[in-house]
C-alpha positions as CSV (number, residue, x, y, z in Angstrom):
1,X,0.0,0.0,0.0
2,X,1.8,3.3,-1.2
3,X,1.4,6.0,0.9
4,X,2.5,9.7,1.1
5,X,2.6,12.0,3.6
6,X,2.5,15.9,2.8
7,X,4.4,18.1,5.4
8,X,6.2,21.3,4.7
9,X,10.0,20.3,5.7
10,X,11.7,18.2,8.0
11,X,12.3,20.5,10.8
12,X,12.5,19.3,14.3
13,X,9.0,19.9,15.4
14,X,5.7,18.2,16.6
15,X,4.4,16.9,13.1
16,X,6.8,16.6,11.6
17,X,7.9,14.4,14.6
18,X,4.6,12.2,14.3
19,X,5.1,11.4,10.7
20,X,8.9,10.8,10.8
21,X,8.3,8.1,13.2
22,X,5.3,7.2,11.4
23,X,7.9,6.7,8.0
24,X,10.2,5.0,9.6
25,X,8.5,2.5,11.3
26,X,5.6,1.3,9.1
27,X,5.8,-2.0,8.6
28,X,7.0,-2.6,5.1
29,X,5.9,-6.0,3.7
30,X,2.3,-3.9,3.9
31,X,3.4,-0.2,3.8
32,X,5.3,1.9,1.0
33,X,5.6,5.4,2.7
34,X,6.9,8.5,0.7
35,X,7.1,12.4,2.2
36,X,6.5,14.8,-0.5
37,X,7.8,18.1,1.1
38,X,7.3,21.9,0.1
39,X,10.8,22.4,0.5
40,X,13.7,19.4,1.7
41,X,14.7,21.0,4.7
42,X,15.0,20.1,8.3
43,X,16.6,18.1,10.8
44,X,14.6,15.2,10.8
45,X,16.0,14.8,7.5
46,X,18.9,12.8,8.9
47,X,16.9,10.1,10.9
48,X,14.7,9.3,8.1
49,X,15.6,5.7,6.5
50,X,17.1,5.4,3.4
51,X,14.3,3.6,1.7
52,X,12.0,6.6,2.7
53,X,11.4,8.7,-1.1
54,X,11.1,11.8,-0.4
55,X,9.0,14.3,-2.8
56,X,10.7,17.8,-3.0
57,X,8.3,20.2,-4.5
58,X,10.6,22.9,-4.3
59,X,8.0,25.8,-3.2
60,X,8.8,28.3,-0.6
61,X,5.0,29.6,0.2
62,X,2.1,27.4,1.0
63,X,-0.3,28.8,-1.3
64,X,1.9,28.2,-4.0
65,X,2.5,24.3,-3.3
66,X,-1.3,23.2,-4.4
67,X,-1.0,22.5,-8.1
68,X,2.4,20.6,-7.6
69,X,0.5,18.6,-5.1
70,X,-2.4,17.4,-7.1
71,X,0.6,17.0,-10.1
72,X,2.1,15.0,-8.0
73,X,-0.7,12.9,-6.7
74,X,-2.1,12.5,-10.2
75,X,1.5,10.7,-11.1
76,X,2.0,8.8,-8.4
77,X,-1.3,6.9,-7.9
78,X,-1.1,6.1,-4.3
79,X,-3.3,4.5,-2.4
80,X,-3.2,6.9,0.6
81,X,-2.5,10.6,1.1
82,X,-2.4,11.6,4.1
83,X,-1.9,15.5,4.7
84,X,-0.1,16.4,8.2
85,X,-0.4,20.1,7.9
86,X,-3.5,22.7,8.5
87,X,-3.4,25.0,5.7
88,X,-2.7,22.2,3.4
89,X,-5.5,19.8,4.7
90,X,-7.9,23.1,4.2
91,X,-6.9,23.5,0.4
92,X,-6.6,20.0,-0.5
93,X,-9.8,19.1,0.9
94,X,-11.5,21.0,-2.8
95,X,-10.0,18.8,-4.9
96,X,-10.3,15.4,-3.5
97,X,-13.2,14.6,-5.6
98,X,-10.7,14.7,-8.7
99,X,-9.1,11.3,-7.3
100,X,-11.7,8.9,-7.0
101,X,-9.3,5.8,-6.4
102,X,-7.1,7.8,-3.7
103,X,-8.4,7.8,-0.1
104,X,-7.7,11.2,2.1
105,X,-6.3,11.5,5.7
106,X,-6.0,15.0,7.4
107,X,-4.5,14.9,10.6
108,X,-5.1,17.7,12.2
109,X,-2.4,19.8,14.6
110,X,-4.2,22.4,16.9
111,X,-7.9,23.0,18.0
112,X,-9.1,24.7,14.9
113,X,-11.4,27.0,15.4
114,X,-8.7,28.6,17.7
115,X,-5.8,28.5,15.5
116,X,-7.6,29.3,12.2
117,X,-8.7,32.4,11.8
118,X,-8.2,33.6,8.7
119,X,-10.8,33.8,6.8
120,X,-9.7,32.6,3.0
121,X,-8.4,29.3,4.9
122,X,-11.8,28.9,7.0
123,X,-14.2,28.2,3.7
124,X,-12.3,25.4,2.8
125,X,-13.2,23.7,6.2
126,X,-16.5,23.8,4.1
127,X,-14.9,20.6,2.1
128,X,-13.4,19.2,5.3
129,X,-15.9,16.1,5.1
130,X,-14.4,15.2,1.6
131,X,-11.9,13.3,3.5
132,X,-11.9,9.8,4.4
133,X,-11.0,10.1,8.0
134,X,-9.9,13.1,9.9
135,X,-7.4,12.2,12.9
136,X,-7.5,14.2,16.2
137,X,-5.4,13.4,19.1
138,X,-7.9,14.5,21.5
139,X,-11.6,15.0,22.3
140,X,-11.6,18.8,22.7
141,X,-10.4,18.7,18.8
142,X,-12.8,16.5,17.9
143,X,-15.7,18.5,19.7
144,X,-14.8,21.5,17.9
145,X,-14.5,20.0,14.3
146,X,-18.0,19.1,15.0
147,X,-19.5,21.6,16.7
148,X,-18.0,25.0,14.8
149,X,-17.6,22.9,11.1
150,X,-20.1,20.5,11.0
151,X,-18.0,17.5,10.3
152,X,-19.2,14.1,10.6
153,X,-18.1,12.3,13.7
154,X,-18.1,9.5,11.4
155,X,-15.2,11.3,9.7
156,X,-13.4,11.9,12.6
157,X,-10.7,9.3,14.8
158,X,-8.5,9.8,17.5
159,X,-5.3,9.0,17.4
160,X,-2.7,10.5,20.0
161,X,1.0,11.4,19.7
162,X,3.7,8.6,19.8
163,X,6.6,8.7,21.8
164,X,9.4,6.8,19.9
165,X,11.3,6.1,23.3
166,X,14.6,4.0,21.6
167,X,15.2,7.9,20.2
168,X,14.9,9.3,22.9
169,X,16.9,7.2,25.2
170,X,19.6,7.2,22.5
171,X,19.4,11.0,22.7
172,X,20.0,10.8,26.6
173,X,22.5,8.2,26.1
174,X,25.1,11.0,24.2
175,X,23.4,14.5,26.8
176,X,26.1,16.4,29.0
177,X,24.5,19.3,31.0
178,X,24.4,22.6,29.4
179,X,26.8,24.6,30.9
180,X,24.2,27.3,31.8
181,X,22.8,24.6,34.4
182,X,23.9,25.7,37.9
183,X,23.6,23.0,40.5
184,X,22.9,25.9,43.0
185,X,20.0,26.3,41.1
186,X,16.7,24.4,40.3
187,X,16.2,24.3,36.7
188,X,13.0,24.7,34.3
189,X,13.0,24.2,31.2
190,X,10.0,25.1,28.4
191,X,10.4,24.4,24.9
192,X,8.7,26.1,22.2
193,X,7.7,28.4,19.2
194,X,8.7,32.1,20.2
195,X,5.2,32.6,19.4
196,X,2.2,34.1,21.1
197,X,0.4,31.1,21.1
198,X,3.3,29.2,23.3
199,X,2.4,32.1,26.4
200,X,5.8,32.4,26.9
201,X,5.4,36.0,28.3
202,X,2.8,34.7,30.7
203,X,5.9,32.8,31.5
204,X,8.1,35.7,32.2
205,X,5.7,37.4,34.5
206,X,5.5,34.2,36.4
207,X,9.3,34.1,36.8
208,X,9.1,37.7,37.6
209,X,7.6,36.5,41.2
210,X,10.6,34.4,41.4
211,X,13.5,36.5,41.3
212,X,14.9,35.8,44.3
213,X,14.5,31.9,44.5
214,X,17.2,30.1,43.7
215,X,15.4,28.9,40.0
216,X,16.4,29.2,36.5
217,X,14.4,29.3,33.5
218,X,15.7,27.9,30.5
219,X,13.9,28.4,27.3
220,X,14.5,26.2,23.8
221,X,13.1,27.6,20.7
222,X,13.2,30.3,18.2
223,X,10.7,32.5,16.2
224,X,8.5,35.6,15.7
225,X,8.5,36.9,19.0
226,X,12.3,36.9,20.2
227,X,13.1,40.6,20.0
228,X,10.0,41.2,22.0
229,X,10.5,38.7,25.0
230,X,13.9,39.4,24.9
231,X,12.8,43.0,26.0
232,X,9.9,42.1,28.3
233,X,13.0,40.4,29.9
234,X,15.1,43.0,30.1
235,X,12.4,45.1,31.5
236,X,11.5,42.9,34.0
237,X,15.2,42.4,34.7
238,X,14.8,38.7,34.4
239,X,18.7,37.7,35.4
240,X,17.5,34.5,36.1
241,X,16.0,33.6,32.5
242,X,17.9,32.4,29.7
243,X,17.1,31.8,25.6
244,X,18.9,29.2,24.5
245,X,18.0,28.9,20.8
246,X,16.8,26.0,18.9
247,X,18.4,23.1,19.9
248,X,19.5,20.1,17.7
249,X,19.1,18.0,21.2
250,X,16.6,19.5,22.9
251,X,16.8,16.1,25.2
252,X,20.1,17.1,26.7
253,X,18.4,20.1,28.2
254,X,15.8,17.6,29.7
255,X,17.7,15.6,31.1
256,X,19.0,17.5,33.3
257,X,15.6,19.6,33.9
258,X,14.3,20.2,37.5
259,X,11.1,20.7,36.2
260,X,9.2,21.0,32.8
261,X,6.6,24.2,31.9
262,X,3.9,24.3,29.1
263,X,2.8,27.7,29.3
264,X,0.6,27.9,25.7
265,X,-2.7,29.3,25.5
266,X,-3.7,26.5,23.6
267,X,-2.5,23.1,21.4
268,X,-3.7,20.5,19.6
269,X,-1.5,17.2,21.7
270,X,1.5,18.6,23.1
271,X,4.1,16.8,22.0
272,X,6.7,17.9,23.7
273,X,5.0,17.8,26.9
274,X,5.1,13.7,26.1
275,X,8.5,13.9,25.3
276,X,9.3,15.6,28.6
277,X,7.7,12.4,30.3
278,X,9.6,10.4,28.2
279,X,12.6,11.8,29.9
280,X,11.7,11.3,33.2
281,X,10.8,14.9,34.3
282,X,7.7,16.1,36.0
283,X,5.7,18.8,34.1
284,X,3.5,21.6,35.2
285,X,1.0,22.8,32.6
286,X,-1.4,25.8,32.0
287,X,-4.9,24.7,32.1
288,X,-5.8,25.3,28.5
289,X,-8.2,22.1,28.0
290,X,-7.5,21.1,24.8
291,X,-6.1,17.6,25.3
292,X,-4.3,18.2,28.5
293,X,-5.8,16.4,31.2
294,X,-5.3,13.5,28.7
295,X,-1.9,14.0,29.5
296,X,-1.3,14.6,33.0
297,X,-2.2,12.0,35.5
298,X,-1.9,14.2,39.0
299,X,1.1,13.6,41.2
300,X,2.3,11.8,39.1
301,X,3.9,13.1,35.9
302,X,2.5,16.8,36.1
303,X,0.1,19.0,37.3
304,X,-2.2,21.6,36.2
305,X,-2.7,25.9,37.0
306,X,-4.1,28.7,35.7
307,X,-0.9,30.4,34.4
308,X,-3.0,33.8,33.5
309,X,-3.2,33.5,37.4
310,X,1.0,34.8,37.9
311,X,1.5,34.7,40.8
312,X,0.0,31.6,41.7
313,X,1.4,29.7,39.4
314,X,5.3,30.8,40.7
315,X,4.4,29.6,43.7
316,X,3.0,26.1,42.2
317,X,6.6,25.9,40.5
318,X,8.4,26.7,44.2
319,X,6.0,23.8,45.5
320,X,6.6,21.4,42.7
321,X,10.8,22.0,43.0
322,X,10.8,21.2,47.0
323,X,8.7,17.3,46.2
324,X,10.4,14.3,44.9
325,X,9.2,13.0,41.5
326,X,9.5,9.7,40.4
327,X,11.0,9.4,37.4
328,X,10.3,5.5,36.6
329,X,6.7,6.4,37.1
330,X,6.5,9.4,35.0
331,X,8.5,7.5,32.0
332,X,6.2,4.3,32.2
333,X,2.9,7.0,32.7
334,X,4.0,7.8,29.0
335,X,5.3,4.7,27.9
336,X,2.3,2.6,29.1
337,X,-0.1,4.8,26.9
338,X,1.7,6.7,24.3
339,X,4.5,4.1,22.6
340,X,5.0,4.4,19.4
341,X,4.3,0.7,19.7
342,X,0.8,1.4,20.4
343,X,0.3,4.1,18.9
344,X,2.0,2.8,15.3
345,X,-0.5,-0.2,15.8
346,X,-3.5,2.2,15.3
347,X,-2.2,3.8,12.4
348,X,-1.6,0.5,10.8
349,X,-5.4,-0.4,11.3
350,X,-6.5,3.0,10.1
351,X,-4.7,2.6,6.9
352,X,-6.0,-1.1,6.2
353,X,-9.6,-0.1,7.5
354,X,-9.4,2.9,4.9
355,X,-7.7,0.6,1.9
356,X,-10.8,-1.3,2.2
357,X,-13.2,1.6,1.7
């Protein structure tokens, strides 16, 4: 069964994650898996197995990549698309129609009716049932594809996030602590798109509460915002906040991690709060709904707060760093429901359950 998965790049983020570890490990006596890509870029690049075809399409800008997409699927013939990226799911979802003997998969990334809201892209969520199946990885982004876009629950599957854990551990395996990790210090550690949508200067205000603890704040991650929480730190005279960049091992900052934050106003299945559990390290989350109490189990790999709430949730952080965690049980809390073992297993059934369609 010939499959390919349409992603932008390769770079060392949450879908692109998923369907790297989807590639790799499909079984391959029943699976043929191809990544057609806007542009061959990324890190992931280099884990992806050789007999892994990858489709460069060459095109910088989204809105440009449609008509080599349907070229492309009009050459190939597959028997499975399967579209790993919002704004491409919307546009694609027109023209399925014009490939009868091709089934559809959108997986969607974020709770849509939050992260959409443009309105060019939201009309083509009118099309959104042309697909086969649609896969969420949690209820609240299911609820909302049905109640704000009228999509079949029929359509619609949940599948969560996998955790490939033989990566991660072989990640660990080669980690030496970041120099900027003080052993006089507890350390946090968030991980993100320097975005408004991570609520990464909620974060700062929080550590603003917490200038004089002994506690550092490490954040991983590049983007849009920099220049502007770089000064919201230097206003706040934040001396004990760092920005560390992207990271080609963002595990080696985990592992040495006091505690992990997720402070985002909203996502679809945090992946990297997963990953973070892989790793052994207790999380604390903002209470955002969207998948997240899917995630944490209480007291036992994270907890949850209110981080609009500042100053409440610096003092949930001070609690959290004076407890003992467990980190067995916060790796098998993971492990026991988010293996790529598992996982994989219900991606294999979807795509044999679809074939037969």
């Amino acid at each position: 069964m010939s499959i390919i998965f349409i992603l932008p790049d390769l770079e060392t983020v949450g879908a692109e994650r998923i369907v790297t570890t989807l590639a790799n490990h499909l079984t391959r006596n029943r699976f043929e898996p191809k990544i057609l890509l806007l542009r061959k870029e990324g890190g992931f690049l280099e884990i992806l197995k050789k007999d892994v075809e990858i489709i460069d399409i060459k095109t910088l800008r989204i809105r440009h990549s449609l008509k080599p997409i349907l070229l492309e699927i009009k050459k190939r013939k597959p028997d499975i698309v399967f579209s790993g990226f919002g704004e491409v799911n919307a546009y694609l979802s027109l023209f399925i129609k014009l490939f009868p003997k091709t089934k559809f998969i959108a997986r969607e990334t974020n709770v849509v009716s939050k992260h959409v809201t443009r309105k060019e892209i939201r009309f083509f969520y009118k099309f959104y049932n042309n697909y086969q199946r649609i896969i969420c990885q949690s209820n609240d982004m299911q609820n909302d594809l049905i109640e704000n876009f009228k999509i079949k629950k029929e359509k619609l599957i949940k599948i969560n996030n996998p955790v490939d854990f033989d990566f991660i551990n072989e990640k660990l395996n080669f980690s030496t602590k970041p120099e900027a990790f003080n052993d006089d210090f507890k350390n946090v550690v968030a991980i993100g798109n320097l975005s408004s949508r991570k609520g990464f200067d909620n974060l700062l205000n929080v550590f603003s509460h917490l200038k004089n603890e002994k506690i550092k704040l490490h954040i991983i991650g590049d983007g849009r915002d920099k220049e502007l929480l770089h000064q919201m730190k230097s206003d706040l005279k934040l001396e004990n906040v760092i920005f560390h960049g992207q990271q080609k091992n963002p595990y080696q900052v985990l592992k040495f991690a006091d505690l992990f934050v997720l402070s985002s106003r909203y996502e679809g299945f945090p992946n990297v709060l997963l990953e973070a559990g892989a790793c052994g390290v207790f999380a604390l989350a903002n209470d955002f709904q969207d998948g997240i109490n899917e995630i944490i189990q209480p007291k036992i790999n994270g907890e949850i707060s209110d981080i609009e709430n500042h100053q409440e949730f610096a003092k949930k952080i001070a609690e959290i760093l004076n407890e003992n965690h467990n980190s067995e049980a916060i790796k098998n809390s993971i492990k026991n429901r988010f293996s790529k073992e598992i996982i994989l297993q219900q991606y294999e059934d979807l795509f044999l359950e679809i074939g037969r369609i």
